[in-house]
C-alpha positions as a Markdown table, in Angstrom:
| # | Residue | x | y | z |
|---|---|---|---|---|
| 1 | Unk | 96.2 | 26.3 | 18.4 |
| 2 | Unk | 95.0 | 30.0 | 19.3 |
| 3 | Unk | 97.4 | 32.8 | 20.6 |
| 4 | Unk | 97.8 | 33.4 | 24.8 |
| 5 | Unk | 95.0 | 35.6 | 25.8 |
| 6 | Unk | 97.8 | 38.2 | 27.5 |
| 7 | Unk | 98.4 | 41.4 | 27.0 |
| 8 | Unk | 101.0 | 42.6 | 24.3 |
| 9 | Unk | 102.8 | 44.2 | 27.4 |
| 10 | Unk | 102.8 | 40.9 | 29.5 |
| 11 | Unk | 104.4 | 39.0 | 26.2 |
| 12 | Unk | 107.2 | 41.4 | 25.4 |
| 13 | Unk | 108.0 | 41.2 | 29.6 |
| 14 | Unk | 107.9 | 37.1 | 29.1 |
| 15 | Unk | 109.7 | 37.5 | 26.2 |
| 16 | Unk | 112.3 | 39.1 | 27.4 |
| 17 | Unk | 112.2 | 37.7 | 30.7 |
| 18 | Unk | 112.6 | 33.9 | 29.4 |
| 19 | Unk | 114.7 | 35.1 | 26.1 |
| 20 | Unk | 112.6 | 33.7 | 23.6 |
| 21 | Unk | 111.3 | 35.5 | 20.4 |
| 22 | Unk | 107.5 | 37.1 | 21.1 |
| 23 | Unk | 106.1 | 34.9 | 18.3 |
| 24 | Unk | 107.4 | 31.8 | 20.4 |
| 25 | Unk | 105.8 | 33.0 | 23.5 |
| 26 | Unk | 102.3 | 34.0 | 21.9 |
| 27 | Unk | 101.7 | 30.6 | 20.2 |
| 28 | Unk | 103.2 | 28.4 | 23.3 |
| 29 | Unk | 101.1 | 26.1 | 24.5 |
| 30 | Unk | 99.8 | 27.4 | 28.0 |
| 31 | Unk | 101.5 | 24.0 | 30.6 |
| 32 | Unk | 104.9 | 24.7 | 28.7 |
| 33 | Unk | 105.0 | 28.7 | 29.4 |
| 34 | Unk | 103.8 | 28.3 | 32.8 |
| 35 | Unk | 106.4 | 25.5 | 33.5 |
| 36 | Unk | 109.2 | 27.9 | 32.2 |
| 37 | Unk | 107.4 | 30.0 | 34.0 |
| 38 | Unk | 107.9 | 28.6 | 37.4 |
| 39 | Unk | 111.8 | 27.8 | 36.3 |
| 40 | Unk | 112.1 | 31.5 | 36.1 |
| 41 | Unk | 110.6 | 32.0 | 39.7 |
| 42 | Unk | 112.5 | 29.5 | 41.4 |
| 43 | Unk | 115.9 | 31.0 | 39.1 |
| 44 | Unk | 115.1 | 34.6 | 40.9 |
| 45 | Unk | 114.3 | 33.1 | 44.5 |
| 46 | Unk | 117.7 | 31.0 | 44.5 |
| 47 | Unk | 119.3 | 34.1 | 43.4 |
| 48 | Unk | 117.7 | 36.5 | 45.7 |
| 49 | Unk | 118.6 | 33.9 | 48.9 |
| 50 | Unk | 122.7 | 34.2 | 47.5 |
């Protein structure tokens, strides 16, 4: 499987974002980080609403 094609900017921000190591987030497959992805979204809408 290849690396993401994102920026090195975009992965540290994911990285840090979803707390996972930057090696886990380059070699993720795509449907897993977008579905954590849309966890995260939903996590900061819920929050933003309270």
């Amino acid at each position: 499987m290849k690396p993401l094609q994102i920026s090195a900017d975009t992965a540290q921000k994911l990285a840090q974002s979803l707390n996972l190591p930057l090696e886990q987030i380059m070699h993720m497959p795509q449907h897993i980080l977008i579905s954590k992805m849309l966890e995260l979204e939903k996590n900061n809408n819920s929050n933003e609403k309270n």
